[in-house]
Rosetta silent file (secondary structure, phi, psi, omega in degrees, C-alpha in Angstrom):
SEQUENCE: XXXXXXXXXXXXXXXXXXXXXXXXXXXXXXXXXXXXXXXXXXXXXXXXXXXXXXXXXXXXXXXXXXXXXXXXXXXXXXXXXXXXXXXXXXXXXXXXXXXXXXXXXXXXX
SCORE:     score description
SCORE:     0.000 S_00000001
   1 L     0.000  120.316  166.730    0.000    0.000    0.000 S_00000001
   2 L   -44.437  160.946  148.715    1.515    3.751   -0.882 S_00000001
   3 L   -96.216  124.929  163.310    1.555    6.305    1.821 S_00000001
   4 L   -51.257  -48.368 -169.938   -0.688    8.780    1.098 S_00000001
   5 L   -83.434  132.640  169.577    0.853   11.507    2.521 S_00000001
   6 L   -38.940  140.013  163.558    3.474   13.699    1.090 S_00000001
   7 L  -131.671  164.056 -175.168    7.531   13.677    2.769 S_00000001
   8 H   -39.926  -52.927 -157.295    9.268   16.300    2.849 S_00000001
   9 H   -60.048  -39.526 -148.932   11.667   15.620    0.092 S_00000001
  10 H   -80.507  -21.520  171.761    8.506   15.153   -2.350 S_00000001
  11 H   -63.231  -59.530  172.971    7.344   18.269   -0.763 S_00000001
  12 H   -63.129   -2.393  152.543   10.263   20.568   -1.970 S_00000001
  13 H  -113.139   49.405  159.358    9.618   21.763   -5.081 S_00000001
  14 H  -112.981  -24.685  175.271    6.254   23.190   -3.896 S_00000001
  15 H   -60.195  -52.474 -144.711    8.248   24.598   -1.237 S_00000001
  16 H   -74.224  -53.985  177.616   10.760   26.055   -3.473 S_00000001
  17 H   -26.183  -63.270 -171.902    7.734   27.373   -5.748 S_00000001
  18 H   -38.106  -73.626 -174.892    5.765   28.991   -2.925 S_00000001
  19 H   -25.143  -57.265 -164.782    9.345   31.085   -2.140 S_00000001
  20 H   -63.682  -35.109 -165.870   10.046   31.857   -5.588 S_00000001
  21 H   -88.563  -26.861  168.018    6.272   33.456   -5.833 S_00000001
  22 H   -73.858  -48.414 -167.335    6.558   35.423   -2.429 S_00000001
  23 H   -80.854  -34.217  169.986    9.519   36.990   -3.454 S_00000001
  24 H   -58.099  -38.985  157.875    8.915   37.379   -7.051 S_00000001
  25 H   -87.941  -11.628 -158.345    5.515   38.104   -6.926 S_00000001
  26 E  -163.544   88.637  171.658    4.561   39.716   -4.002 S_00000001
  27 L  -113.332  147.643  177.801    7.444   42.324   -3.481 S_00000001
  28 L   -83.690  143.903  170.462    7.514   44.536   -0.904 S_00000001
  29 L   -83.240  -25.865  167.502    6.327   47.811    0.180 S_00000001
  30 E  -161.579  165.518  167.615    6.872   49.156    2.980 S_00000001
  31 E  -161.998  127.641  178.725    7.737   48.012    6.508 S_00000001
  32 E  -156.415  147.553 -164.782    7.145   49.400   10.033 S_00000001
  33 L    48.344   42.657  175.045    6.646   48.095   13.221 S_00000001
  34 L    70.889   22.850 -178.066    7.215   44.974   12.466 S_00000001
  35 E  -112.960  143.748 -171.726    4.196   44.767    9.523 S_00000001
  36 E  -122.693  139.159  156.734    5.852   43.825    6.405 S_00000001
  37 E  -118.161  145.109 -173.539    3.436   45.349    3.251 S_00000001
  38 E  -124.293  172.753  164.719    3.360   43.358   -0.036 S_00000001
  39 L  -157.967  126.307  166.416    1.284   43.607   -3.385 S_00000001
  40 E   -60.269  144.473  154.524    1.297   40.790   -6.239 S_00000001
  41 L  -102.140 -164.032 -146.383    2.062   41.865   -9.074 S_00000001
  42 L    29.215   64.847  178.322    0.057   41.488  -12.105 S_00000001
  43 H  -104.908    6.360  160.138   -3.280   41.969  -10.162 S_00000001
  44 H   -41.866  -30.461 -179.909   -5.141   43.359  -12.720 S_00000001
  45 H  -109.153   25.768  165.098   -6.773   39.898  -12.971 S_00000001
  46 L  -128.981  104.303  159.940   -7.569   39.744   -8.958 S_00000001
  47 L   -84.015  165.909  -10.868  -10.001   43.192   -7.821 S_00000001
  48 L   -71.173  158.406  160.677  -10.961   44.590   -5.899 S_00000001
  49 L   -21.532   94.472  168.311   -7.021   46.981   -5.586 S_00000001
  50 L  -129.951 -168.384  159.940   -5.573   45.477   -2.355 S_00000001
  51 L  -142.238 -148.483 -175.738   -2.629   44.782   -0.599 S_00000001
  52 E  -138.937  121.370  171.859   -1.018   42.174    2.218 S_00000001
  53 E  -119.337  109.933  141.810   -0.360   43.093    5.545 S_00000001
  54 E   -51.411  135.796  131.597    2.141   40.842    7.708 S_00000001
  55 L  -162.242  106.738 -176.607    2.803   40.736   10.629 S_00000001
  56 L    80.962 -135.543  155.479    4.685   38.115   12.590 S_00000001
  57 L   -83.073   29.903  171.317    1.663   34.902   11.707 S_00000001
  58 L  -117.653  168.875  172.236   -1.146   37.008   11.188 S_00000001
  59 E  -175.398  143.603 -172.470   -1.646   38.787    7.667 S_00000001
  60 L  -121.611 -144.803 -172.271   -4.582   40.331    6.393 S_00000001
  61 L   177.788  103.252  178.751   -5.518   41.656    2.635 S_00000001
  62 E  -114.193  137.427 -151.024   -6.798   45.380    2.673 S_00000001
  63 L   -96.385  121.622 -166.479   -8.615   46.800   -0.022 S_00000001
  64 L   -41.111  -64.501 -171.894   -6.980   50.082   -1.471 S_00000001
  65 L   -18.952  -64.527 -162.668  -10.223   51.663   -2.479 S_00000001
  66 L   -80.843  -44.212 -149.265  -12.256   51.644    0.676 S_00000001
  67 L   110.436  -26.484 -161.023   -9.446   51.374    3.398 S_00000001
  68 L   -84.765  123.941  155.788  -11.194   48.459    4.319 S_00000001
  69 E   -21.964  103.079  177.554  -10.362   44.929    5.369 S_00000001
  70 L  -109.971  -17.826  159.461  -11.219   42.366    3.173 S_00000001
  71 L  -138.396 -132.943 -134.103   -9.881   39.334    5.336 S_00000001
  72 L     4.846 -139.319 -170.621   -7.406   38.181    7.802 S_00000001
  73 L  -158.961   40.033 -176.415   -6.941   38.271   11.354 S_00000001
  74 L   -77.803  171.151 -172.030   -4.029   40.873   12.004 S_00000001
  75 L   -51.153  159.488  144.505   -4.358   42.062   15.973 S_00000001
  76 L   -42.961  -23.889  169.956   -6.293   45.072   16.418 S_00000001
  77 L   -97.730  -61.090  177.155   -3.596   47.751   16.718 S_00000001
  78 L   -40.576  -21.105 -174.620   -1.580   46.498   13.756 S_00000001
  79 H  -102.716  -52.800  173.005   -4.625   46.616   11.357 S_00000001
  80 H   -89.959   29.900 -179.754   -5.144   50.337   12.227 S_00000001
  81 H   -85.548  -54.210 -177.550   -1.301   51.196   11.644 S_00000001
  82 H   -45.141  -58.037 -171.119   -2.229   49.215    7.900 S_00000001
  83 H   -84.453    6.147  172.285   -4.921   51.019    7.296 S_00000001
  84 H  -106.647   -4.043  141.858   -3.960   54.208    8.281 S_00000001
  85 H   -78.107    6.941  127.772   -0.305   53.742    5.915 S_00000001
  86 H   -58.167  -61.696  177.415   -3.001   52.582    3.189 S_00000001
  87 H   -27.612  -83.185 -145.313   -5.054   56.295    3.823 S_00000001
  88 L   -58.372  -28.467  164.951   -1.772   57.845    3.284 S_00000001
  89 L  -107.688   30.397 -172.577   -0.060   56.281    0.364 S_00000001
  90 H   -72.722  -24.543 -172.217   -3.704   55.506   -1.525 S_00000001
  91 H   -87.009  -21.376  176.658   -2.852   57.330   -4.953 S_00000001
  92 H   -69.095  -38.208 -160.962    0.618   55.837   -4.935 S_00000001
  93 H   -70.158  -62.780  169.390   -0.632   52.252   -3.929 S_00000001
  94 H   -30.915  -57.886  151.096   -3.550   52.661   -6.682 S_00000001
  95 H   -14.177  -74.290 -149.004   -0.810   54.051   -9.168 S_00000001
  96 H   -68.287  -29.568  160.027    1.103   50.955   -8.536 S_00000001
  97 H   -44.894  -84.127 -139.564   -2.028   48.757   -8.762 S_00000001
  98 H   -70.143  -44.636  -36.318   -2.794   49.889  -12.214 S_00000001
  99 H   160.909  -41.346  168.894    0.642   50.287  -13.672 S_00000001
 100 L    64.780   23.680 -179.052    2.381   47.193  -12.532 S_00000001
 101 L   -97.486  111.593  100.999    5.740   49.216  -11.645 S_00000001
 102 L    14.674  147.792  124.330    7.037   48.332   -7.811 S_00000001
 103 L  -170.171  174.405  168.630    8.564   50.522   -5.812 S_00000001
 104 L  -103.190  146.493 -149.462    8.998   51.444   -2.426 S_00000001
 105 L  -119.838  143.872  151.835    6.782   53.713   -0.366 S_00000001
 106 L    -7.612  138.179  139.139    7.542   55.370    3.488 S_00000001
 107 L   -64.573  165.187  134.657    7.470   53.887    6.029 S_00000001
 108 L   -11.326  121.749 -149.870    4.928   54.556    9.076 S_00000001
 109 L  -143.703    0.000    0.000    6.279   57.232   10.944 S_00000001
């Protein structure tokens, strides 16, 4: 009878994928207080305009537009650092959205 379950070795080149697609794909934007912010690129075919907010094992996905959550589970003070560096950088983050140029924005201050 096989084992069902994946081992690790059989496991590593989904690991090595995943890696390749965080860093490649999802480069970062800013970081303060220990919140790392990311954006995929090409996201023209995922709406609504968001981004990714880290921080330590929580991470959330906040939607440029509104300001607004649209999932996770960061802590309460860390989600209203995000969204209040999302207020502040919204035409750059939107820019950067539509445009599909990186770069890096301020930190939190």
């Amino acid at each position: 009878m096989q084992n069902p379950l994946p081992t690790p070795h059989s496991l590593l080149p989904n690991i090595e994928l995943i890696i390749v697609y965080y860093i490649t794909l999802m480069p970062e934007l800013a970081r303060f207080y220990g919140i790392v912010i990311k954006m995929y690129l090409l996201q023209a075919e995922h709406p609504p305009p968001h981004i990714h907010a880290i921080y330590g094992e929580y991470m959330s996905s906040i939607n440029i537009m509104t300001g607004k959550e649209i999932e996770g589970d960061l802590p309460g003070e860390a989600l209203r650092l995000v969204l209040k560096w999302v207020g502040l950088h919204k035409k750059e983050l939107v820019t950067i959205w539509k445009n599909q140029k990186f770069k890096k924005l301020p930190p939190l201050k």
